[in-house]
C-alpha positions as CSV (number, residue, x, y, z in Angstrom):
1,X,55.1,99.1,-67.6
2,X,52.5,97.2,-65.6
3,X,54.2,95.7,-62.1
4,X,57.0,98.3,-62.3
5,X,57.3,101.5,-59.3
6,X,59.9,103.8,-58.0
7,X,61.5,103.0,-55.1
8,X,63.2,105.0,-52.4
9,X,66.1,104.1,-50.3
10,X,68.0,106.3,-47.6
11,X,71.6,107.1,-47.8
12,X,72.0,109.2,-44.4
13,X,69.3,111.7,-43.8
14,X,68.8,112.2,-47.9
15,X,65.9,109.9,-49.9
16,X,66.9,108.7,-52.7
17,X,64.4,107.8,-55.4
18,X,64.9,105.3,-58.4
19,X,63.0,103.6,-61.4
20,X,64.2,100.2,-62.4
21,X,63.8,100.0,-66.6
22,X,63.3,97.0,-68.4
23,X,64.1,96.1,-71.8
24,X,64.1,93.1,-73.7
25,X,67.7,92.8,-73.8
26,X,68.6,93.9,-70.2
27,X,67.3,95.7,-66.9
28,X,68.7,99.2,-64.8
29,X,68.2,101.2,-62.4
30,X,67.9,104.6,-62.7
31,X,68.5,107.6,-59.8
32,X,65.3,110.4,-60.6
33,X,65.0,112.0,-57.8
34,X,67.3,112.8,-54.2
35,X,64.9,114.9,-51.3
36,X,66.6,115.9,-48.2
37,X,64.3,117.0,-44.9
38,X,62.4,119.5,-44.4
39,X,62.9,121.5,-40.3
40,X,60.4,119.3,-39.2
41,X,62.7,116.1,-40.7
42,X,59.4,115.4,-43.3
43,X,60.3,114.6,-46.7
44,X,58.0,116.2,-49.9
45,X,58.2,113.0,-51.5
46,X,55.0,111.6,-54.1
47,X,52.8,112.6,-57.1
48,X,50.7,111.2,-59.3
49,X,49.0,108.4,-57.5
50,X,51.4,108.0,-54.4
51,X,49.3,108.5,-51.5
52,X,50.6,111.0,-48.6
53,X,50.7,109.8,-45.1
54,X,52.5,110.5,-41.6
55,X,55.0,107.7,-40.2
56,X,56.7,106.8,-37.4
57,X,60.1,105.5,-37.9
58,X,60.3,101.6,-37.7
59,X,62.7,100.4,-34.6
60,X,64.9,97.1,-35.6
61,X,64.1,93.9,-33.9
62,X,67.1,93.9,-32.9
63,X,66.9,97.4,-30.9
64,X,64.2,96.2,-29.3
């Protein structure tokens, strides 16, 4: 459905992708995918149109 897209969250080292559904009568989320590192710590994570790109990971204000 229009406005809807998987998201990913990180539990440890291990991505952990998810599709919210909605109904008429009610909304859930729903696990589709888990994708652990590769040796170089890259995750093979996308298709269809999600676009493929390097990043660095973000640092917390708080670290800083």
């Amino acid at each position: 459905m229009p406005g809807e897209s998987p998201t990913v969250a990180f539990h440890g080292d291990i991505a952990v992708i998810s599709w919210q559904q909605h109904s008429l009568s009610d909304e859930r989320v729903l696990e589709i995918d888990r994708c652990h590192p590769d040796a170089a710590r890259l995750y093979a994570i996308g298709g269809y149109q999600w676009p493929w790109r390097i990043t660095r990971p973000r640092r917390h204000p708080a670290a800083r």
